[in-house]
C-alpha positions in Angstrom: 107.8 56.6 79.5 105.9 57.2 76.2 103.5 58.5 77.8 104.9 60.8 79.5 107.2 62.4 77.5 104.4 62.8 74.6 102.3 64.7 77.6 105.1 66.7 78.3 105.6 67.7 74.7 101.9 68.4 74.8 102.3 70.9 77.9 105.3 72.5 76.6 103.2 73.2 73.1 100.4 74.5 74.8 102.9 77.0 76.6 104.2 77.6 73.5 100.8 78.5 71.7 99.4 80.5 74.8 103.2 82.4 74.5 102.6 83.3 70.7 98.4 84.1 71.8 99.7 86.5 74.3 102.1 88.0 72.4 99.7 88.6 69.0 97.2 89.8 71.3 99.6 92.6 72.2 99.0 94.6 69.2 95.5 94.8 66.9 94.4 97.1 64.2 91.5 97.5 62.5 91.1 99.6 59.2 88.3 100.8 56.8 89.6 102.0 53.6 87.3 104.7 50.9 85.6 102.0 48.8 84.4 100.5 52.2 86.4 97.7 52.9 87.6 96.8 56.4 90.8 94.4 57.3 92.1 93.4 60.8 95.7 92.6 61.4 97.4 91.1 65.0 101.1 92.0 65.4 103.4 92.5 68.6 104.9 95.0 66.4 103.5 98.1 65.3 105.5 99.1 62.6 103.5 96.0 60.8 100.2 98.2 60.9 101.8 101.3 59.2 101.5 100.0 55.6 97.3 99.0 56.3 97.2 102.6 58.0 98.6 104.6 54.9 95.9 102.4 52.7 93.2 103.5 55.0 90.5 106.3 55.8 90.2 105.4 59.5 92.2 103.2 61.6 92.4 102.0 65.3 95.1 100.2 66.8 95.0 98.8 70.8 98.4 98.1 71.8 99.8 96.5 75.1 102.9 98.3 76.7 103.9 97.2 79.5 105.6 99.9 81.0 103.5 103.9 80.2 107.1 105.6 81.1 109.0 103.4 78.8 107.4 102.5 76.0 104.6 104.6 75.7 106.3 108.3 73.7 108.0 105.7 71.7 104.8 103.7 70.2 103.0 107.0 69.6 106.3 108.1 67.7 106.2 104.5 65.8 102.2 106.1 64.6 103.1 109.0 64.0 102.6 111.1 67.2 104.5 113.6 68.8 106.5 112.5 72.2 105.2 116.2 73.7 101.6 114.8 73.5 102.6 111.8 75.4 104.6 114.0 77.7 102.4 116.5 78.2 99.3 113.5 79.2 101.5 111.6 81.5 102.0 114.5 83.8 99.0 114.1 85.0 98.0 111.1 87.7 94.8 110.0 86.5 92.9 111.9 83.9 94.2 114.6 81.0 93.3 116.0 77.9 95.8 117.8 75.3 95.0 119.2 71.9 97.7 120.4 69.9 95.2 121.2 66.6 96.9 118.4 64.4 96.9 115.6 67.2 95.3 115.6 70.5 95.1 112.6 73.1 92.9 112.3 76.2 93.8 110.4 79.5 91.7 108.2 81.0 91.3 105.9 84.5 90.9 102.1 83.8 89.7 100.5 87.0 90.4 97.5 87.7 89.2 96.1 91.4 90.6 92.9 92.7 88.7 92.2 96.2 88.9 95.3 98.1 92.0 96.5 95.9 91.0 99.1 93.8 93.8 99.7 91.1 93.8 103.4 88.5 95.4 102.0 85.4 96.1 104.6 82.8 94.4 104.4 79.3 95.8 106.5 76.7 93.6 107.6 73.9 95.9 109.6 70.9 94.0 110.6 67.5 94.8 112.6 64.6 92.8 113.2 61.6 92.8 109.3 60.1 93.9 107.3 63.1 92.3 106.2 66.6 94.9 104.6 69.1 94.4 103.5 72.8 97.3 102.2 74.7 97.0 100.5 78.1 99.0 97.8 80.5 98.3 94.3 80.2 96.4 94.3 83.3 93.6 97.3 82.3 92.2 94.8 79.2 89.6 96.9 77.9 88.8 96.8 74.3 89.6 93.2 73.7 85.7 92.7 73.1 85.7 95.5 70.9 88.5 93.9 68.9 86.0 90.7 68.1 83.5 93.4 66.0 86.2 96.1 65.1 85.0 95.6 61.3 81.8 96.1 61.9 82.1 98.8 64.6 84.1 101.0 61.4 81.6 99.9 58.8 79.0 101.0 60.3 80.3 104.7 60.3 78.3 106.7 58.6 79.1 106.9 54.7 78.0 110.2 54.0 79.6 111.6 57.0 82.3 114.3 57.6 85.7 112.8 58.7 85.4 114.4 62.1 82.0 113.0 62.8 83.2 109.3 61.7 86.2 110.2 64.3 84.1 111.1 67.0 81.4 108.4 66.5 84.8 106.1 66.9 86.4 107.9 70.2 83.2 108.0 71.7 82.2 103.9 71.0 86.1 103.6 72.5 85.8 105.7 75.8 81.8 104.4 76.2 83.5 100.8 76.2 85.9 102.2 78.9 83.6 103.6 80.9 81.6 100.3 80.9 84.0 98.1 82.5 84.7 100.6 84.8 81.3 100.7 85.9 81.1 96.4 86.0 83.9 96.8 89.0 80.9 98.8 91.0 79.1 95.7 91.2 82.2 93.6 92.8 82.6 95.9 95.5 79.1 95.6 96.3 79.4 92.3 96.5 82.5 92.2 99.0 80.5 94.6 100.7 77.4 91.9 101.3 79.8 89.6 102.7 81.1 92.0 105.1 77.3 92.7 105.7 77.7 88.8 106.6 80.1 89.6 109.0 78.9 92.3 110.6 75.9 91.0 111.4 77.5 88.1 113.4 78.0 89.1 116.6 80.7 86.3 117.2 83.1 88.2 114.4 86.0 89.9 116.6 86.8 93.7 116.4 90.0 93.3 115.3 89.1 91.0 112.1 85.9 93.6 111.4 88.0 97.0 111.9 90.2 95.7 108.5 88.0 95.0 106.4 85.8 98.0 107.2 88.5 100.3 106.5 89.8 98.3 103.3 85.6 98.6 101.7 86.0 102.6 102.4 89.2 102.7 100.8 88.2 101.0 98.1 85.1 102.8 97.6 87.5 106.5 98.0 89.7 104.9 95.4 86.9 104.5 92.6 84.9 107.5 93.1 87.9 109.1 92.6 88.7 107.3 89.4 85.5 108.5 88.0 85.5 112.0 89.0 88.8 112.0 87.1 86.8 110.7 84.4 84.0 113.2 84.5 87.2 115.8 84.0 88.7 114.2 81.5 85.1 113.8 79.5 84.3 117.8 80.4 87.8 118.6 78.8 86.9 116.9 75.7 82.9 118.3 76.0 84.1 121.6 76.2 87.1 121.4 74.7 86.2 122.7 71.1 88.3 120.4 69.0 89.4 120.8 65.7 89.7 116.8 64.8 86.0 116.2 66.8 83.0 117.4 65.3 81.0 120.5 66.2 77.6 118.4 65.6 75.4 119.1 68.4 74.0 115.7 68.4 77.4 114.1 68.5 78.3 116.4 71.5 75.3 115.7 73.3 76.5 112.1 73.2 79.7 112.7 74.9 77.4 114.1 77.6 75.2 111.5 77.9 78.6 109.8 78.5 79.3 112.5 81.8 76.1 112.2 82.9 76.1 108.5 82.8 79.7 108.6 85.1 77.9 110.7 86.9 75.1 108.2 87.8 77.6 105.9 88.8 79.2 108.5 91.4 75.9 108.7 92.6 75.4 105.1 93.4 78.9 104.5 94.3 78.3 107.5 97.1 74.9 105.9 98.3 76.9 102.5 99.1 79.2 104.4 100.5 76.5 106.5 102.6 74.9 102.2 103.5 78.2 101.5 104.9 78.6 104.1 106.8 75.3 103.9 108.6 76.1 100.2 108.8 79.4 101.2 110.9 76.8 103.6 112.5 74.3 100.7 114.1 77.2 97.9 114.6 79.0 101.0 116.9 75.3 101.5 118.8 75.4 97.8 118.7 78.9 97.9 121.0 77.9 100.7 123.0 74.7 99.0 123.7 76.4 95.6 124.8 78.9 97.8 126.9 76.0 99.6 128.7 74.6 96.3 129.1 77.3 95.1 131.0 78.2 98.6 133.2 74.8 97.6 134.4 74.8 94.3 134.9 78.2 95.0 137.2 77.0 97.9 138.7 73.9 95.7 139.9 76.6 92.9 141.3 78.6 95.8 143.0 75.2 96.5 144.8 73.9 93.2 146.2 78.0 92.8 147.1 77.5 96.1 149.2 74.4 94.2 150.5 75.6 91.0 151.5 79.1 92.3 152.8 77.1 94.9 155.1 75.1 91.8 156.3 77.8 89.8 157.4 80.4 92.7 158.6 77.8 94.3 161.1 76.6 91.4 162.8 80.4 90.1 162.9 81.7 93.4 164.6 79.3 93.4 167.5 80.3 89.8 168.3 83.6 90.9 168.2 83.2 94.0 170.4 81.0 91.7 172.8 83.4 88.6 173.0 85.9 90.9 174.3 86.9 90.7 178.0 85.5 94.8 178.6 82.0 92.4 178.6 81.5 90.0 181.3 78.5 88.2 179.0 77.1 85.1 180.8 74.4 82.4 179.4 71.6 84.6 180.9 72.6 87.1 177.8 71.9 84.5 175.3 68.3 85.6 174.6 68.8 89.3 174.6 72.3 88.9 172.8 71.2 87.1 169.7 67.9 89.5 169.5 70.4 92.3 169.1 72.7 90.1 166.7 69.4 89.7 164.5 67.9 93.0 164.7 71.4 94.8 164.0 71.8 92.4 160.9 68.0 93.3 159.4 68.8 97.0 160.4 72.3 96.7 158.7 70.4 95.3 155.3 67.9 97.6 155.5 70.3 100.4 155.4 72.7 98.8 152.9 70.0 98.6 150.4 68.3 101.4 151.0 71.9 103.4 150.1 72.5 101.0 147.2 69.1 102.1 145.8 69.6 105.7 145.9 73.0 105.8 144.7 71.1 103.8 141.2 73.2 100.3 141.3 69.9 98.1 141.6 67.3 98.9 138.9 64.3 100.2 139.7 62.6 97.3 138.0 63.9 93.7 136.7 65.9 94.2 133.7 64.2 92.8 130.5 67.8 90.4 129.7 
């Protein structure tokens, strides 16, 4: 009993711990003040990141809301953002960019696939002259890698650099992250789509289980290309956009299209596996067509010898008939003459029978190769 009760106390303090994890996970901020010096702090609240922000040149905070209608004006109030920037982003579907001069924000596409469920998440990305913040559901976990080096990441700005260059070296390490594990989902739909490869090349698989799955692999392929072309707006927006928190740095600018031209790689690929499956639909459709035509052929061939044999039996049968009947006074002196005519009317009748079966096309000109 001990036992027991000491492993339930263990279970219900792991619960506990993973409970207070979860919850300190829901809020991070990293900082990097003039004289250099970084600090990290974890909070489900973000009014315990304010007093490190005020201290601070640059900051970013991640924050987990769960619900983007909700909760998401009223954390970007909390930092010191206006709710018509929040407003303004969220009336858009998947991508959006808004600058208001003294604050601007961008919307982004997380992708998160699951099988052959392709989920848009939003990601929310809200800056103003000093501050960096990206909000995002629980589900769309994107910078929690980023958090591990955030230090570094802000140290490594350059020193000597305007405050808009550090900002934009900072947004665009921040959307590149995004954009990589969007791209990591690419390689789990191509790997759903060997095993329906595996499937499709079993002839055994039924129809009905293939026609599914086929449609589920083109709807999730539909779903992300469409969350990156929202993305390759989104990054065009901010490209062109002209600014006034981003730099005007050409090299800096070039990098945010090296960032559109890398989504657009992706599009690329994510079309050519798109383009493999549907010439794979192509061949397992000839495929059908070609075991259909093989069996058309194969009946049409026993339709023919059934003409042949039924034609060999029925006129023999008949003239026996007629003759049996009383209108012919047949004796046993008609034996000889009588089954002469029985077998030469039967050969005649086969002759005939095949020779019409032949040139109406039901036997094949030559033996078929099955």
């Amino acid at each position: 009993m001990a036992n027991g009760a000491k492993s339930k106390f263990n279970g219900e303090k792991r619960c506990s711990q993973n409970i207070i994890l979860a919850l300190e996970e829901r809020g991070f901020c990293a900082t990097l003040s003039k004289d250099r010096k970084t600090a990290r702090l974890e909070s489900r609240l973000l009014s315990d990141f304010l007093p490190a922000i005020r201290r601070s040149s640059i900051a970013w905070v991640d924050y987990v809301v769960d619900d983007f209608d909700r909760d998401a004006a009223k954390c970007a109030s909390q930092l010191g953002f206006s709710e018509l920037l929040v407003k303004n982003l969220l009336k858009n579907q998947r991508s959006g960019y808004e600058d208001l001069e003294k604050e601007m924000g961008i919307l982004l596409p997380a992708i998160i696939v699951d099988g052959f469920e392709v989920k848009l998440h939003p990601l929310l990305i809200l800056l103003n002259n000093k501050i960096i913040v990206t909000l995002h559901t629980s589900e769309a976990k994107r910078f929690f890698r980023v958090r591990r080096y955030a230090e570094t990441l802000l140290h490594k700005l350059p020193k000597s650099a305007p405050q808009k260059d550090k900002m934009t070296h900072l947004l665009i390490r921040l959307i590149d992250e995004n954009n990589a594990r969007n791209f990591d989902h690419l390689r789990e739909i191509e790997e759903h789509g060997d095993s329906l490869s595996q499937h499709l090349s079993d002839p055994k698989t039924p129809r009905e289980k293939l026609s599914p799955l086929i449609y589920q692999m083109k709807h999730a392929l539909i779903v992300y290309l469409g969350g990156l072309w929202a993305t390759v707006d989104a990054l065009n927006s901010l490209r062109y956009g002209d600014a006034e928190l981003l730099t005007d740095e050409p090299r800096l600018i070039g990098r945010i299209g090296a960032l559109v031209n890398e989504v657009n790689i992706h599009i690329g690929l994510a079309e050519h596996l798109s383009e493999v499956l549907a010439s794979g639909l192509e061949v397992l459709q000839s495929i059908y067509n070609n075991q259909l035509q093989i069996l058309n052929n194969r009946l049409a061939l026993l339709v023919g010898w059934l003409t042949i044999i039924g034609t060999a039996l029925l006129v023999p049968n008949t003239i026996a008939t007629i003759a049996s009947s009383a209108a012919f006074d047949l004796g046993p002196e008609d034996r000889d003459w009588y089954l002469a005519l029985l077998a030469l009317s039967t050969v005649l009748a086969i002759l005939l029978a095949w020779w019409t079966v032949k040139k109406m096309g039901l036997l094949p000109s030559k033996p078929d190769s099955d």
